[in-house]
LOSEKE-726179 format. One record per residue (C-alpha): x, y, z. Coordinates in pm, whole numbers, plus 50000, padded with zeros to 5 digits. Example, Ala and Ser with C-alpha at 12.3 -4.5 7.8 and 13.67 -1.06 7.14 Angstrom:
# LOSEKE-726179
512304955050780513674989450714
This chain:
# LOSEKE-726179
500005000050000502675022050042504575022249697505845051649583503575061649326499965052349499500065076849744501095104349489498305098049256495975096949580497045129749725496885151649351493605136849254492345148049601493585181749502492375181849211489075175249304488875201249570489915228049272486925216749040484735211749304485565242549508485435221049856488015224050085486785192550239488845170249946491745196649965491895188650362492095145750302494725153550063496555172850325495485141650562496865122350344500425137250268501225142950650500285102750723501865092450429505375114050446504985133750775504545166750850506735187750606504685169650331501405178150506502475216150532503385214650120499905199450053498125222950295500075251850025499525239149707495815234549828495565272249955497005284349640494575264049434491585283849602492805317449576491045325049247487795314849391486695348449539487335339549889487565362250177490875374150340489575359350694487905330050486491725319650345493265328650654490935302750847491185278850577495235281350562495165272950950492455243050899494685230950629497885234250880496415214851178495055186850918498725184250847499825182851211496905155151298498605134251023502025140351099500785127051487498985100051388501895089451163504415087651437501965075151677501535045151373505055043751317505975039951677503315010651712504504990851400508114996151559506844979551926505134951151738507924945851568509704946551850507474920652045507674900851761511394894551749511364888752104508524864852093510894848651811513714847352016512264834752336510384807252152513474798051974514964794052332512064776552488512714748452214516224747552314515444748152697513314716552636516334701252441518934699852804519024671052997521134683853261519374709053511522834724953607523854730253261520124743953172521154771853466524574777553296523064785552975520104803453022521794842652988522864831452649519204826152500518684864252520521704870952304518964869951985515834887752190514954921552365518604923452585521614933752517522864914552846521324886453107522514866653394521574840953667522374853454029522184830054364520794849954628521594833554955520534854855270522874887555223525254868954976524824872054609526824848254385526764850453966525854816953864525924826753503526084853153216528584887853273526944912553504528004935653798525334929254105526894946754375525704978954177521684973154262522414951854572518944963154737516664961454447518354922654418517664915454765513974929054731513224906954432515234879554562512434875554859509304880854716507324862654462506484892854177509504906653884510884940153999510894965453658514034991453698513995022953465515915046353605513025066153650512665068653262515895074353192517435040853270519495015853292516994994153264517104958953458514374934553479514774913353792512364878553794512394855554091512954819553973513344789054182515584775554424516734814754516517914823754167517084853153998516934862053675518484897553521518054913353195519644940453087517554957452790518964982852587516135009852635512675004252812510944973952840506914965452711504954952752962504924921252729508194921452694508194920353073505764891753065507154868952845510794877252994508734863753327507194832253142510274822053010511954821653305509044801653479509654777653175513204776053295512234764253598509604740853500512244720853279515154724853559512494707653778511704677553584515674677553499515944670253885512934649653899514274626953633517744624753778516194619354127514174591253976517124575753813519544582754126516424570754397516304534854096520234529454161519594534554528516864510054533518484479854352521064483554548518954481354878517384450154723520834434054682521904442755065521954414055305522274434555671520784469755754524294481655787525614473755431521864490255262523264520055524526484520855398525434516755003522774542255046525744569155189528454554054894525534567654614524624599854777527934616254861528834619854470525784635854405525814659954650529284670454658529304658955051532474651155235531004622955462527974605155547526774579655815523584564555974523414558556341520504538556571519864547856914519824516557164520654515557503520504554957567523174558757238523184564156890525314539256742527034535656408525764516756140527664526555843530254557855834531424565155477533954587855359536604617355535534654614555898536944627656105538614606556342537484625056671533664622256516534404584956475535754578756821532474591056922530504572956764532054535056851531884547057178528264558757163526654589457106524764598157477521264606257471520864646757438523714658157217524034670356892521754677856598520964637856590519094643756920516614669956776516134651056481515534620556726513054638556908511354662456646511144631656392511554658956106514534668255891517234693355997519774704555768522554730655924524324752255709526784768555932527364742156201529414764856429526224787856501524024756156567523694754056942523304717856965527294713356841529054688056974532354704756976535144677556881533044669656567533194708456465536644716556539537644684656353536524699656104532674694956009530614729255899527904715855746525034687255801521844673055713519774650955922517174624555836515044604256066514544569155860512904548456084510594551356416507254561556473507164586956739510924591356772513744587356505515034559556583517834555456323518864588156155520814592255782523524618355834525494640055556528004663055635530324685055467534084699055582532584733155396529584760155505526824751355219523664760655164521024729155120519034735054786515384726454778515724699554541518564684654756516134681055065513324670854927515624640154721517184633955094513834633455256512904612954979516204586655014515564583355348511934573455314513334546255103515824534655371512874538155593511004508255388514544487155390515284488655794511984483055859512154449755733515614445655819514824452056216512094428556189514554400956050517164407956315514404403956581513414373456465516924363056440517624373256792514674355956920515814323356725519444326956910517794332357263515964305957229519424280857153520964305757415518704298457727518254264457644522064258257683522604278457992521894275458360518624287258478520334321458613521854325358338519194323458078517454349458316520154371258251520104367157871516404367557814516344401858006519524413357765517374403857457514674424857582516164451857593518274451657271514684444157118512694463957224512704499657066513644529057312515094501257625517674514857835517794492758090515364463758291514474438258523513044405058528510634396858804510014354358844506944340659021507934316859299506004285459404504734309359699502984334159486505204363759526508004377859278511334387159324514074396559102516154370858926517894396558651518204430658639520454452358374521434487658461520544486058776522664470259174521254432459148522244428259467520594451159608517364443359439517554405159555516594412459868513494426759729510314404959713506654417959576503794399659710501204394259378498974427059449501254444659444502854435359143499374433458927497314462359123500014489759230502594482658986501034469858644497824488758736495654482758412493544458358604493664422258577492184410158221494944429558107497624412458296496154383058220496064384757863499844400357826499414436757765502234458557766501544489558025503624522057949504744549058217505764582058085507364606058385505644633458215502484618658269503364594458606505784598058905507124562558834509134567959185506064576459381504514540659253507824521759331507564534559693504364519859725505864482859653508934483959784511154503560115512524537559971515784536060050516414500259842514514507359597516334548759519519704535059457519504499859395516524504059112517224541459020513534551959014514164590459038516234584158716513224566158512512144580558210509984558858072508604523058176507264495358002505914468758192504544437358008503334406758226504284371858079501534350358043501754311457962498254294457925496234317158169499344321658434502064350558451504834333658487507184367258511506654403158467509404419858265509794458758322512134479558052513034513358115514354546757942516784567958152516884597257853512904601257718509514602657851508344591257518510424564657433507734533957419505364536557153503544516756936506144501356761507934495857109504444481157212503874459156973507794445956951507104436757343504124416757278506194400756993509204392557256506534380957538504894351457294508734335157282509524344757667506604329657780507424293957604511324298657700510674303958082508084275658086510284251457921513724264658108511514259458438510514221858337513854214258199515054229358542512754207758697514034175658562517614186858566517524191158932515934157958956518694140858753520934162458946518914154859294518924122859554515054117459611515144104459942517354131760130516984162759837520704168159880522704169259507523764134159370527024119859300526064129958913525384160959048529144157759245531084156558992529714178658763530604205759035533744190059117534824199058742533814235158842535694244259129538764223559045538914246358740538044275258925540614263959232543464257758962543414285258756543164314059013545264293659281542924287059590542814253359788539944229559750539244200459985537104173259972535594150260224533704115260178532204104860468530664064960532527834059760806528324030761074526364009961229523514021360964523533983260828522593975761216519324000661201518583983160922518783953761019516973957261375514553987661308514203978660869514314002560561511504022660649513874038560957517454035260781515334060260495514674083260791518464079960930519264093260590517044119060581518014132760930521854130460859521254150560468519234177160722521804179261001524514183760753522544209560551521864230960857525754232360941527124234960650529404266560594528634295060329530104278760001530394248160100528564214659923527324187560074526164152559815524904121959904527094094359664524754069159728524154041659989525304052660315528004073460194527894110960165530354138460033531264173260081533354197859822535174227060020536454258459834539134276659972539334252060225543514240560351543644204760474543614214660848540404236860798538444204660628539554182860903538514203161151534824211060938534934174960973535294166661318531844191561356530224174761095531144142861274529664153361571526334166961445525824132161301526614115961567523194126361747520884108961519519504078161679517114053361626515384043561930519254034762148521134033861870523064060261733524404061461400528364069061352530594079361057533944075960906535374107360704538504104860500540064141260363542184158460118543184189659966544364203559664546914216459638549064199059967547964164659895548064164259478547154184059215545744158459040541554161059044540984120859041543274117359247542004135459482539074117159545540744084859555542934101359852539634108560034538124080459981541164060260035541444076560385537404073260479538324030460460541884038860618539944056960968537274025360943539833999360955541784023461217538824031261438539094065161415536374095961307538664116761093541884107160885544074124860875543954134361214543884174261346
């Protein structure tokens, strides 16, 4: 339309019209016409040609003086409305290039697959649109970093910082006169900054803005896919892990190279300790000292996350008031901690550190939160194999030891398997219906031995959730936030036993779980936290009820097979030990004697005259002779000694740090005491032969064949004792 000749032929036939028609109306459009079509110098020349034209036409002086200004703001409109036109061909223009160019890039954008690199680049996509300069800045409380592109920030610090913390793009113009900056708030605490060469559109502005949302966007499912790939890795190797420990130490091995870390480790808390389950790369060596030692209760960031059960990540580790000093002056300045497993408490915690001050992206603790959710899954079944594992070696365990001993060892299970256990005690019912303590951990057994609990108050005071529940099993929790566990122990048992042997005052937490075997509680099992009120919860709960299924089977079979190994072990007539019995202990203390070099004596003792009760009086009252003489002996018998009946008439007694003299003269009182059983007149007597390791030989059967050698040696010699005193 805007050849050269169209508008020339438009503008003189206008002209010409207005002369043959004598109307300035067609001389004004031409004027219209020139001014929009050349500007306003053309305009003015139309506006005189037209004048001229009507000179001749008999007008008035005012008449062509008004019509030579009408013609001269006709010309001015046009030249206006021509820039005005000009100036919006040259914006949409303008818009279009940049809509070009920012298209162009959003094509590109979608072509990265690596969300660093998309950061890197992203200044250079405005090379071709509306900026003659762009970069990507980190803003990171008061610190700005240039993550990409060439420009100067510390000249508009503020407006930076502004932008940086609120959600809306922040338009610079230098109030009209520029430089003009166009800040836009991305994500992850980046900003982006273009630098146009003269004002920016407000479209300009907006697709500026909507590209650099579109930045984000694809940076984001950059991450996600990476993530996705990284959290696949992670999980196949879980899957191939056979212990929670090497899933903890794999899990640490992939994460470290993708987050730049210097160290990583995961830690459980048993016993009132966070222990170390894995500890993977530069940990320092104080840090890892620590840790094989054990953590305490209360320090350090893995505490709060403990407690809290939420992530904490610490950028500047020497301002974090929970610093455990060796691990920061060893060097440590950053960390990140992740509860993985527990339900009201964090139970085991995934740890990253860094020897440098760093600032934890977004996308770094959401993929950590997300890692350890996955390691969450993994211990989970882990723990419950290792229970089930433990249970299956405290079963062989209390099945090969000594009743006291599997006490000891059940309890010691307990509290390794039960979540949040400190410490315990194992209460046992006796034959009379009242309880008293046959293991205790963490706590003065000796002390709490002399300590029985009659049934009420075990089941009312104690227990206290009424008696279906004891019956049935179920686990009763104390929290001291909630209870004044030492208040109920003083009901049960005297104060001043029960402060320091039992520790009540220090008592957290107590779980108390009866142990119930077809209707009957055989024991009551009590574990307890020295560290958190909260430590037993469901999970703690529920592993109890687990443990007290097994304990209830192991205690009733350990007290049967104690049962018949004390009858094997046991002379039915007089209850005293048998000669198996004899020299099973023998074995004991001659070990015992020889390898921390005290004496042990020995004395076998034969009745007389017990073939002449018999014989006058019958079996019925020899039995009774040889009941009386097990009881006599029995009642003076000294602390550590053992007295045995070897069978017949004959009985025997084992002496620790007993010298020769010392058994004789045990003898001659044991002599004595037998001496005044009597059947009717007559009076039974006895023989006793002695010897002692190590003055007489330190051979152990030969030992007993001395003492029994000198028994027969004082028959045939008449005498009580041999050797003599």
């Amino acid at each position: 339309m805007r050849g050269p000749w169209v508008p020339v032929l438009i503008v003189v036939l206008l002209l010409l019209l207005g002369y043959w028609t004598e109307s300035m109306t067609f001389g004004a459009f031409a004027v219209f016409m020139a001014a929009w079509f050349w500007g306003g110098l053309a305009g003015l020349g139309a506006a005189a040609v037209a004048w001229l034209m009507y000179l001749g036409h008999g007008m008035s002086d005012r008449t062509m003086l008004l019509d030579a200004l009408g013609l001269a703001f006709v010309a001015a409109g046009g030249h206006l409305l021509k820039r005005r036109a000009d100036a919006l061909a040259l914006r949409q223009a303008r818009i279009r290039g940049s809509l070009r160019a920012i298209l162009h890039a959003s094509k590109r954008v979608a072509r990265f697959e690596d969300p660093d690199e998309l950061l890197r680049r992203a200044p250079r996509f405005f090379e071709e649109g509306p900026a003659r300069g762009a970069c990507v800045l980190r803003v990171e409380g008061d610190e700005i970093r240039v993550e990409s592109g060439d420009c100067r920030p510390e000249e508009w610090r503020e407006p930076l910082l502004r932008a940086s913390q609120g959600d809306e793009p922040l338009y610079l113009d230098g109030g009209g006169r520029g430089p003009y900056r166009f800040l836009v708030p991305m994500c992850d605490r980046y900003v982006l900054c273009v630098e146009p060469a003269g004002p920016l559109e407000e479209d300009e502005r907006d697709l500026i803005t909507a590209f650099a949302n579109l930045v984000c966007l694809v940076r984001r499912r950059l991450q996600e896919n990476r993530e996705a790939e990284q959290f696949s890795r992670l999980m196949t190797a879980l899957a191939s892990s056979r212990s929670l420990s090497e899933a903890s130490e794999k899990v640490i091995q992939l994460l470290l190279p993708v987050l730049g870390a210097s160290s990583g480790l995961v830690v459980i808390f048993r016993g009132g300790r966070f222990e170390p389950l894995a500890m993977v790369g530069r940990v320092p060596a104080a840090e890892r000292e620590l840790l094989e030692n054990g953590l305490p209760a209360g320090w350090g960031g893995v505490w709060r996350s403990y407690i809290q059960r939420r992530p904490l990540f610490i950028e500047d580790y020497g301002a974090f008031d929970l610093k455990v000093d060796s691990v920061y002056e060893a060097g440590v300045q950053s960390l990140a901690f992740l509860p993985v497993s527990g339900e009201r408490r964090a139970r085991i915690v995934l740890v990253i550190q860094d020897d440098k001050v760093r600032s934890w992206e977004d996308e770094e603790r959401e993929f950590l939160v997300l890692v350890a959710r996955g390691l969450g899954l993994m211990a989970e079944q882990f723990l419950t194999r290792e229970r089930m594992n433990d249970l299956l070696q405290l079963e062989r365990e209390v099945f090969d030891s000594p009743i006291e001993l599997a006490y000891d060892r059940l309890l010691a299970y307990a509290v390794r398997l039960v979540p949040g256990g400190e410490a315990g005690s194992l209460l046992v019912r006796t034959p009379e219906d009242d309880f008293r303590y046959t293991a205790s951990l963490g706590y003065e057994q000796e002390g709490l031995k002399k300590i029985r609990f009659s049934l009420e108050d075990v089941r009312d005071v104690w227990y206290g959730a009424g008696e279906e529940a004891w019956l049935r099993g179920e686990p009763r929790v104390f929290s001291a936030v909630e209870q004044d566990i030492a208040e109920v122990s003083y009901k049960t048992a005297p104060i001043e036993v029960i402060d320091q042997a039992g520790r009540v005052r220090e008592i957290k937490a107590n779980l108390c779980l009866p142990i119930v075997y077809q209707g009957e509680v055989l024991a009551v099992l009590n574990i307890e936290s020295f560290s958190d009120p909260e430590a037993f919860d469901d999970e703690s709960v529920e592993a109890a009820r687990v443990f007290a299924q097994q304990a209830a089977l192991l205690l009733h079979e350990q007290h049967y097979r104690n049962l018949l190994e004390r009858a094997a072990h046991t002379d039915p007539l007089t209850g005293l030990p048998n000669r198996r019995a004899f020299d099973e202990e023998f074995a004991v203390m001659w070990q015992s004697a020889e390898r921390y070099g005290y004496p042990l004596s020995v004395l076998v003792m034969d009745l007389s005259r017990f073939k002449e009760i018999n014989d006058r009086y019958g079996h019925a009252a020899g039995d009774q002779v040889l009941v009386r003489v097990g009881r006599v002996l029995s009642e003076i018998t000294r602390n550590g000694d053992r007295i045995f009946r070897w069978g017949g008439d004959e009985f025997a007694v084992l002496m620790p740090h007993t010298v020769l003299l010392g058994a004789v003269r045990a003898a001659e009182r044991y002599a004595r005491a037998i001496e005044q059983v009597c059947v009717e007149t007559t009076c039974v007597g006895v023989n006793i032969g002695a010897a002692a390791f190590p003055e007489d030989t330190r051979d152990p059967a030969e030992l007993i064949k001395l003492a029994d050698a000198r028994m027969y040696q004082a028959k045939r010699s008449g005498l009580v004792v041999e050797p003599r005193s």
